[in-house]
C-alpha positions as CSV (number, residue, x, y, z in Angstrom):
1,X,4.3,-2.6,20.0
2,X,4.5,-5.9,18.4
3,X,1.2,-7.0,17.3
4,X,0.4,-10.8,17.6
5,X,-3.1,-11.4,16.4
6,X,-2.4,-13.8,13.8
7,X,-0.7,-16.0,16.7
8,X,-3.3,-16.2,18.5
9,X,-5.4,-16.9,15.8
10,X,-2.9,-19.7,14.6
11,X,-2.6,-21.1,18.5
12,X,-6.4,-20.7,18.7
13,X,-6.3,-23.5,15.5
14,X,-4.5,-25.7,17.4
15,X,-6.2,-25.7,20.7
16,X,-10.1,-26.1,19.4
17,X,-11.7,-29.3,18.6
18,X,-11.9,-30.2,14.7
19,X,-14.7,-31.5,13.5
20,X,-13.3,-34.4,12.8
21,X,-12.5,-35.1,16.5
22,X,-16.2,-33.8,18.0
23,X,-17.8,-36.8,15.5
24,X,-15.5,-39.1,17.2
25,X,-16.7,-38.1,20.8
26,X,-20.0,-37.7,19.8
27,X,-19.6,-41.4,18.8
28,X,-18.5,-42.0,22.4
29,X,-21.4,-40.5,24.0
30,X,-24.0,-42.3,21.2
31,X,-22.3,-45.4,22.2
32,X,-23.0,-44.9,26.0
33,X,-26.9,-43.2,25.5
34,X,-27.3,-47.0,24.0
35,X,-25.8,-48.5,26.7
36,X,-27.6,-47.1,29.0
37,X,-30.7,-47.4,27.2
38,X,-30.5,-51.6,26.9
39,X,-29.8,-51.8,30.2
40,X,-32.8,-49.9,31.7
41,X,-35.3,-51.2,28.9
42,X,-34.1,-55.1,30.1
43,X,-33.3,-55.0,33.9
44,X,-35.6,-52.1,35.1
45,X,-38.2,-51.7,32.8
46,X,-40.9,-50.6,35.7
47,X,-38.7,-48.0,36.5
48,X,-38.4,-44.3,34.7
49,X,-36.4,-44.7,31.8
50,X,-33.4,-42.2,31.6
51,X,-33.4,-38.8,29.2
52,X,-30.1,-37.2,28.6
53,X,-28.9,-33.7,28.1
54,X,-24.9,-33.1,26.8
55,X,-23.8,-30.5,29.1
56,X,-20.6,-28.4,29.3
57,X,-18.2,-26.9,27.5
58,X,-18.6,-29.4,24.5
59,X,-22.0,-27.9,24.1
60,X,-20.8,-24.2,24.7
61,X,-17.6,-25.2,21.7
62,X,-15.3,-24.2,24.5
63,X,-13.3,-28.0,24.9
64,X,-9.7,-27.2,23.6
65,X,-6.9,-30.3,22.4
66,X,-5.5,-31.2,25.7
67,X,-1.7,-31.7,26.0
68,X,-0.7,-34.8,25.4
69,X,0.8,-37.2,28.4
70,X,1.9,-40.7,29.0
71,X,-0.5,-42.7,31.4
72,X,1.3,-45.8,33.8
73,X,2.2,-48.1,31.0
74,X,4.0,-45.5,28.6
75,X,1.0,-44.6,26.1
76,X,0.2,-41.0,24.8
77,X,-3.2,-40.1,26.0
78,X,-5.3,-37.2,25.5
79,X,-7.9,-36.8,28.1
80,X,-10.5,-34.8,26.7
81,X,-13.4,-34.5,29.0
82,X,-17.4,-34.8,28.1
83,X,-20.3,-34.4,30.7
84,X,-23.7,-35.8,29.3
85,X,-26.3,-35.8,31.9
86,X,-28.6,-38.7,33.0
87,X,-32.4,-37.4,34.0
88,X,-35.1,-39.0,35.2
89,X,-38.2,-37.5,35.0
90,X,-41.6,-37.7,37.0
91,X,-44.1,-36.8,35.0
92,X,-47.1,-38.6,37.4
93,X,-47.8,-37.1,40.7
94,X,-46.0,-40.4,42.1
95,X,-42.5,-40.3,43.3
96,X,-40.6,-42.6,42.4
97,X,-37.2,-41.5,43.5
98,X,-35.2,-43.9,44.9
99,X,-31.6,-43.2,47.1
100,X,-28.9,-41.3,45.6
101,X,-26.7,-44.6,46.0
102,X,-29.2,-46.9,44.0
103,X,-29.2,-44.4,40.8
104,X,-26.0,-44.3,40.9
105,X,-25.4,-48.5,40.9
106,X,-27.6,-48.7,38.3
107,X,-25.7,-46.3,36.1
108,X,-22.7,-48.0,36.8
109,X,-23.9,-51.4,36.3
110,X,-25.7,-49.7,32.8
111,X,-22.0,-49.4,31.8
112,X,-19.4,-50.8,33.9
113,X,-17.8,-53.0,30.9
114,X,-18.2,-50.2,28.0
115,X,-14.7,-50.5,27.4
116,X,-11.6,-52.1,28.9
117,X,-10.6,-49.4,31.1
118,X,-12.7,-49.2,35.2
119,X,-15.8,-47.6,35.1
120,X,-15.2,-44.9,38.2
121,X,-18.0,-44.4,40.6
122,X,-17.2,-40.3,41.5
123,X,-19.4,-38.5,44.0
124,X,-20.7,-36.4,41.1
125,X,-20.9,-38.6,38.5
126,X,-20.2,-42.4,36.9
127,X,-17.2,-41.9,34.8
128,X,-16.1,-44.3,31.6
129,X,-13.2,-44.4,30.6
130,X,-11.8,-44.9,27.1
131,X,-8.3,-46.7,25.7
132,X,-7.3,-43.0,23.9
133,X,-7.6,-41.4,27.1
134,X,-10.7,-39.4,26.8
135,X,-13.7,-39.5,28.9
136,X,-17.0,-39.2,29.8
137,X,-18.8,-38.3,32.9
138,X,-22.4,-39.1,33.7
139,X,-24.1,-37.0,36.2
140,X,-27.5,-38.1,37.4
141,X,-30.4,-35.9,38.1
142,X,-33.9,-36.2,39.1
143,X,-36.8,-33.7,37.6
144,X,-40.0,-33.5,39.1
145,X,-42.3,-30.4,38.8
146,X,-39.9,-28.7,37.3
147,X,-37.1,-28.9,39.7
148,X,-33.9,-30.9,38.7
149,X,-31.8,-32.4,41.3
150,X,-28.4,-33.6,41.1
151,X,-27.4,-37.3,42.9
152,X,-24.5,-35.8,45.1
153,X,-22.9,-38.7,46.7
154,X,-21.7,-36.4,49.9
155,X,-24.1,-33.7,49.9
156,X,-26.9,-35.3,49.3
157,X,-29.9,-34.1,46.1
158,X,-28.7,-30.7,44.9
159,X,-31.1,-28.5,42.5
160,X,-29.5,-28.5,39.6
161,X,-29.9,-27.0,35.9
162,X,-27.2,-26.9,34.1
163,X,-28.5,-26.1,30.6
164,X,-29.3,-23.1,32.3
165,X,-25.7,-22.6,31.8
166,X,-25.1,-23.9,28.7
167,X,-28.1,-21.3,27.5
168,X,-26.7,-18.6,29.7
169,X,-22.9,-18.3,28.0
170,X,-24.4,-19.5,24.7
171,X,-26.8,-15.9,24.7
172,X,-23.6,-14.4,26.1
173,X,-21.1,-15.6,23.1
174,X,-24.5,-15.5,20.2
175,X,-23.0,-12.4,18.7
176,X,-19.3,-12.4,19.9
177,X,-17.2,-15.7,18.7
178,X,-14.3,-14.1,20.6
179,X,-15.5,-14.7,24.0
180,X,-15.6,-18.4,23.2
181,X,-11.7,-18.0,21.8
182,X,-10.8,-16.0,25.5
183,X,-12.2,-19.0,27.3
184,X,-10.5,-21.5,25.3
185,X,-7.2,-18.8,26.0
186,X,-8.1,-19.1,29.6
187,X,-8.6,-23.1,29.8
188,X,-5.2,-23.9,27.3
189,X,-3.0,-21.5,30.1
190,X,-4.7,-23.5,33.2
191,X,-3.9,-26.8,31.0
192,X,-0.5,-26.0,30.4
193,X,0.5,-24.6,33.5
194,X,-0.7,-28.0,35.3
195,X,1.1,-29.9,32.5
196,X,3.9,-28.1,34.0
197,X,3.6,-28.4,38.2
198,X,1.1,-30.8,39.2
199,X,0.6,-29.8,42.2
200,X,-1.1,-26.5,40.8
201,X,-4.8,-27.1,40.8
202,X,-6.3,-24.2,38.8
203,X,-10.3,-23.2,39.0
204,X,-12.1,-25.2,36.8
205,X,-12.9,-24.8,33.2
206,X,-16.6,-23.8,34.5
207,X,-15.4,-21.2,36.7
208,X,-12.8,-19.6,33.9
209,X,-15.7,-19.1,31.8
210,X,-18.1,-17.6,34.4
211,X,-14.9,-15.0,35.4
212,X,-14.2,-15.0,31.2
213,X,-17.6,-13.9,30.9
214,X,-18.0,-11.4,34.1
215,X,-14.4,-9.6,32.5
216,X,-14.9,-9.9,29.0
217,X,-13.6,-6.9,27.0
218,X,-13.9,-7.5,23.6
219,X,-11.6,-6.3,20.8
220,X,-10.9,-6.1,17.0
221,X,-7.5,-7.9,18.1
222,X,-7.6,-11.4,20.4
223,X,-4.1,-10.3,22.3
224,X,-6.0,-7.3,23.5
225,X,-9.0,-8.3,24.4
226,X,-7.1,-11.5,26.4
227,X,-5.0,-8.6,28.2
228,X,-7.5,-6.8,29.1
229,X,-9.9,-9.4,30.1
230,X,-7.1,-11.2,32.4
231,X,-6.5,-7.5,33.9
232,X,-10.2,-7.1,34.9
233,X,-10.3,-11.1,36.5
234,X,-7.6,-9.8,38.1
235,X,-8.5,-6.8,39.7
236,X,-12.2,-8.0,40.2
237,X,-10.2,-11.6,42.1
238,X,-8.0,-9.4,44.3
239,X,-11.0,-7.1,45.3
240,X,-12.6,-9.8,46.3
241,X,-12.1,-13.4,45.7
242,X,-15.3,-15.3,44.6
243,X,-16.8,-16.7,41.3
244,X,-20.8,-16.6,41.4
245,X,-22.6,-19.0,39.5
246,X,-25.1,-16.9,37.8
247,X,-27.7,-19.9,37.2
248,X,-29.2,-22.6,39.4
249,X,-28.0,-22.7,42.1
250,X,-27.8,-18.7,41.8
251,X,-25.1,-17.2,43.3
252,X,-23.8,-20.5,44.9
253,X,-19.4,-19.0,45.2
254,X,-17.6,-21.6,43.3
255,X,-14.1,-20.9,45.7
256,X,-16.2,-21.5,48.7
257,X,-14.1,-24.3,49.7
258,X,-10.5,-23.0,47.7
259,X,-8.2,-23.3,50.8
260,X,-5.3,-20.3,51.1
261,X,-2.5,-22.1,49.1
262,X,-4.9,-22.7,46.0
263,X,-5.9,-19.2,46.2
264,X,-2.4,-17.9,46.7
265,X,-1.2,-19.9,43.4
266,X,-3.6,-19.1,41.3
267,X,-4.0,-15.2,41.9
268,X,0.5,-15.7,41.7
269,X,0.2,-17.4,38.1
270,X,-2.9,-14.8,37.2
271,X,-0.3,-12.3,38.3
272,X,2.3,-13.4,36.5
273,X,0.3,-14.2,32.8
274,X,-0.7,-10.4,33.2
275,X,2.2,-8.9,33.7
276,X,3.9,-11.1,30.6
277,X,0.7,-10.0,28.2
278,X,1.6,-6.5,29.2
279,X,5.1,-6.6,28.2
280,X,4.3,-8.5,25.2
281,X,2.0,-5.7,24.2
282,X,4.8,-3.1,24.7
283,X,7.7,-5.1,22.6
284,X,8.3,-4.5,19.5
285,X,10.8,-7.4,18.4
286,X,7.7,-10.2,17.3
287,X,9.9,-12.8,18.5
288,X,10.3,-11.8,22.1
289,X,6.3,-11.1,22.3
290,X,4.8,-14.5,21.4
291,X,8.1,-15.6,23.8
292,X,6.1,-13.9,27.0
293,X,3.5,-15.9,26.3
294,X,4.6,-19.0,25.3
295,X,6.0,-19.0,29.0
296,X,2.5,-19.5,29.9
297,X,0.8,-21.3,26.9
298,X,3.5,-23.6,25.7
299,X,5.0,-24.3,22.8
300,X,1.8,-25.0,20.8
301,X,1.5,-20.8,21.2
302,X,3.4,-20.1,17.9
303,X,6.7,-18.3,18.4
304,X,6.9,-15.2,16.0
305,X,9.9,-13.9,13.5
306,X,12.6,-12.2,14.8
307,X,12.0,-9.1,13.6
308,X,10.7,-5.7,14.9
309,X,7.3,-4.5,13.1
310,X,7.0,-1.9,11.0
311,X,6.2,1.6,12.9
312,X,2.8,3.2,11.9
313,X,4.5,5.7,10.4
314,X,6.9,3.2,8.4
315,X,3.9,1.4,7.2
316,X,1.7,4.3,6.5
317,X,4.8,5.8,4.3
318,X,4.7,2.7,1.9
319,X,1.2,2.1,2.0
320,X,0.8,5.6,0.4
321,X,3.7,5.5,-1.6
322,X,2.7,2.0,-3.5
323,X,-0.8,3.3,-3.9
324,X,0.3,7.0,-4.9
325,X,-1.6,8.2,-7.9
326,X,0.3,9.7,-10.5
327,X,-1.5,12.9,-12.9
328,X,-2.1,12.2,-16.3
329,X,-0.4,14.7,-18.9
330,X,-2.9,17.2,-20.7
331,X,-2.9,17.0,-24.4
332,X,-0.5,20.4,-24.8
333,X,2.3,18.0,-22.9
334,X,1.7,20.5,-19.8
335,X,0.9,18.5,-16.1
């Protein structure tokens, strides 16, 4: 069995955010908080002033380097994706909530000429757009008494706390940095494979990590925990498919609304990345391994040597015989 650990530690280099590159966003979202701000201190200044809350994977350190692509005009984009939540809090017993319609114009208007590229105006959010490709969504909520509600342009105010989440897999990951590497794994495979066939639409990053989480077996070795984790989301999916959100809204089923061809595909492509990791784990030329999975990752998952690896017994033979100790002679010359 060819063991690929140090791939997956090298493709695990290439796929998370340097530190370089989380300043720069962090810039972006800065940049935006001010915005905001300026706008609601000078145009609504009797109204409550917005709070924010980063949300997502950026706060979990789950983003991974998305693949680049070319956008209309021919330019290499990367379109990294930040959620930073808007709140506004009640803390008199007044209400001053307004319709789900008016926080969200305000918003918009707070931003709509950040940068050259449209401001969108999403059910779930106000997105801005940036010239490099990366973005930054704004979802609005309102807190009073302790319950958060989320401006849902189609379903109306939904409670809402997603730094429950954040917290949640954060707790889950405090003692175990390889859960966050799985998830990445996970997120870099649904990347790639809708790099590949657009029409594939994958759960989302927040539901990979909830089934990431539910799965997770952890190991000395990445390639086996990954195996083994995929083989329990598999097995758990094909029992019975549903993801449970496992903070507020409790238990909401993320696939609720997955229709039979997006279930079909993605349990297919689940299928499939299993039974490659399996015979990756049983081949012993190092080469053809990491080539089962780069099938699946890409060519940013480094391709091995072509060579076969030592046996155990191979390497425990030269591991003994370069640390053999030899017996000193006695002074009569005798051993």
């Amino acid at each position: 069995m060819a063991k690929i650990q140090q791939h997956f530690t090298e493709f695990n280099g290439i796929i998370r955010l340097s530190n370089d590159k989380k300043e720069k966003l962090q810039k972006s979202r800065k940049s935006i908080r001010s915005k905001i701000n300026k706008y609601f201190s000078e145009k609504k200044s009797n109204e409550l002033q917005p709070k924010y809350e980063g949300q997502g994977s950026f706060e979990m350190n789950t983003v991974i380097n998305p693949i680049p692509v070319n956008d209309k005009d021919g330019n290499t984009i990367l379109k990294y994706d930040l959620d930073d939540g808007v709140y506004f809090i009640e803390k008199d017993r007044e209400d001053n909530k307004k319709s789900i319609d008016t926080w969200h114009s305000w918003v918009f208007n707070a931003v709509d000429d950040h940068t050259n590229s449209p401001t969108k105006d999403k059910t779930t959010c106000v997105r801005v757009v940036f010239a490099d490709g990366h973005h930054i969504d704004l979802p609005i909520y309102y807190e009073k008494d302790n319950k958060t509600e989320l401006a849902h342009k189609s379903k109306g105010w939904i409670e809402s706390k997603p730094v429950e989440f954040t917290n949640w897999f954060n707790e889950k990951a405090k003692d175990n940095q390889q859960l966050r590497r799985i998830v990445r794994y996970l997120k870099a495979w649904k990347n790639f494979r809708e790099f590949q066939n657009s029409n594939l639409n994958f759960p989302s990053g927040f539901a990979l990590t909830i089934l990431a989480v539910n799965s997770f077996k952890p190991d000395t070795n990445d390639d086996k925990a990954f195996l083994e984790t995929i083989e329990g989301i598999n097995d758990t999916l094909n029992y019975h498919f549903q993801c449970l959100r496992p903070t507020t809204p409790k238990n909401e089923d993320i696939f609720i609304d997955f229709s039979e061809t997006r279930k079909k595909d993605f349990l297919n492509a689940l299928d499939n990345l299993l039974k490659d990791c399996k015979k990756a784990k049983s081949e012993k030329n190092i080469k053809k391994a990491t080539e089962y999975l780069i099938k699946h990752f890409g060519d940013r998952f480094p391709l091995g040597k072509d060579k076969d690896e030592e046996t155990s017994n191979n390497a425990l033979f030269s591991a003994l015989s370069s640390t053999a100790i030899k017996p000193k002679p006695y002074s009569n010359g005798q051993y």
